[in-house]
C-alpha positions as MATLAB code, in Angstrom:
seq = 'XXXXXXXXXXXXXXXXXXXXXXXXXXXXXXXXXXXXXXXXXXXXXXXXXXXXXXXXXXXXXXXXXXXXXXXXXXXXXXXXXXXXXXXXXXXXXXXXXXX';
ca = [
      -0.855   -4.093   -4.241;
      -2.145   -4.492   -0.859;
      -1.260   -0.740    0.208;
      -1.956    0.510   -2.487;
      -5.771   -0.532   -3.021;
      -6.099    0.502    0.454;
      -6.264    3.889   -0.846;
     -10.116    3.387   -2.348;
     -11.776    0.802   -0.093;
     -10.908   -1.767    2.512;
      -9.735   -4.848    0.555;
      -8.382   -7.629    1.393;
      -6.621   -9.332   -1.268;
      -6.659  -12.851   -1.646;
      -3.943  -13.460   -4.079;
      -0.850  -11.167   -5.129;
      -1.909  -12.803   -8.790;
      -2.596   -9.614  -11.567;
      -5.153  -11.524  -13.366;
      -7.151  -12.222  -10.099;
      -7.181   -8.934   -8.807;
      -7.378   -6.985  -12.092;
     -11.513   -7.121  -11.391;
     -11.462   -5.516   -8.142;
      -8.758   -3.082   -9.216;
     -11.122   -1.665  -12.438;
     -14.109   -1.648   -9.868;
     -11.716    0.745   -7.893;
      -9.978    2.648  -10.014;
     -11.671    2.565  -13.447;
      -8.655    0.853  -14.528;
      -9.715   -2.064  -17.186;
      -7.321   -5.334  -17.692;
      -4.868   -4.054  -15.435;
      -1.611   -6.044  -15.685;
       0.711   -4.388  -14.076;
       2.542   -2.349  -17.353;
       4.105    0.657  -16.742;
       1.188    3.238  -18.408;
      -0.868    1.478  -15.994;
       0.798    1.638  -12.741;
       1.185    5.143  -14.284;
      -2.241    5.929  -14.241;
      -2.843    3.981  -10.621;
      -0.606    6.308   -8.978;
      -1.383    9.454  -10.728;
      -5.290    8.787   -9.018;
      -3.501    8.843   -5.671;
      -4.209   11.898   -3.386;
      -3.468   13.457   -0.161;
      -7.210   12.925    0.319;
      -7.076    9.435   -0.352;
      -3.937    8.826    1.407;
      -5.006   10.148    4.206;
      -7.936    7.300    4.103;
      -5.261    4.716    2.904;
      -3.044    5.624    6.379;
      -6.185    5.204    8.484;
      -7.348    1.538    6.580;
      -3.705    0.184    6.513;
      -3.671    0.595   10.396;
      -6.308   -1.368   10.708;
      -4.782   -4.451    9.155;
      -3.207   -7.378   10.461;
       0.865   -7.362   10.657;
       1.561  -10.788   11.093;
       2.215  -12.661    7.234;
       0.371  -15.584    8.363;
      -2.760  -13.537    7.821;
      -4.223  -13.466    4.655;
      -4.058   -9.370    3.469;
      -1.601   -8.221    6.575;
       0.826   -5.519    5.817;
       3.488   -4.420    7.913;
       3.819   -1.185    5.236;
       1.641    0.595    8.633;
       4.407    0.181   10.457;
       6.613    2.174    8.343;
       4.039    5.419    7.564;
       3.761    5.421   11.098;
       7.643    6.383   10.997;
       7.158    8.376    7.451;
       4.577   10.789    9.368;
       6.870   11.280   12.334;
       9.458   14.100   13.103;
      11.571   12.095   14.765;
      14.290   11.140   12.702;
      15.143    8.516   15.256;
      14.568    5.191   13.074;
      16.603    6.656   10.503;
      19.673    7.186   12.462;
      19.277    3.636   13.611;
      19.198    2.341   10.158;
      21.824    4.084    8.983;
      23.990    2.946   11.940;
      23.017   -0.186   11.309;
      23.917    0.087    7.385;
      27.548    1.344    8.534;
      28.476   -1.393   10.830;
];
């Protein structure tokens, strides 16, 4: 939920608890009660755009990748390699996956 609030605001979750982060996610998002149903992950993602991904890719760099740290992510990482050309990484993993 981490990366994906990053889309709206800078947020640092402080639990990966629903119920606890249901507030911030309404305050967001509009979304009331949210629990984590399907019609409402639904309606999360369908308020993601290339606008606001764009801001999520820029906040989500900014966070901390080491899991000791309250709200660190290492999900940067990995749209770093996402918005690349290089197909590089890929190859690796897939070597890796054959071995």
């Amino acid at each position: 939920m981490q990366s994906i609030i990053e889309h709206w605001d800078d947020v640092v979750l402080t639990s990966h608890k629903k119920k606890k982060n249901a507030p911030i996610i309404f305050a967001l998002t509009g979304i009331e009660g949210y629990k984590g149903r399907a019609d409402q992950r639904q309606e999360l993602f369908s308020r993601i755009t290339k606008e606001n991904y764009q801001e999520m890719r820029e906040r989500i760099k900014k966070l901390p990748s080491d899991d000791t740290i309250e709200g660190s992510t290492n999900f940067g990482r990995f749209i770093e390699y996402f918005s690349t050309d290089d197909n590089e990484w890929i190859q690796r993993i897939n070597e890796a996956l054959e071995e």
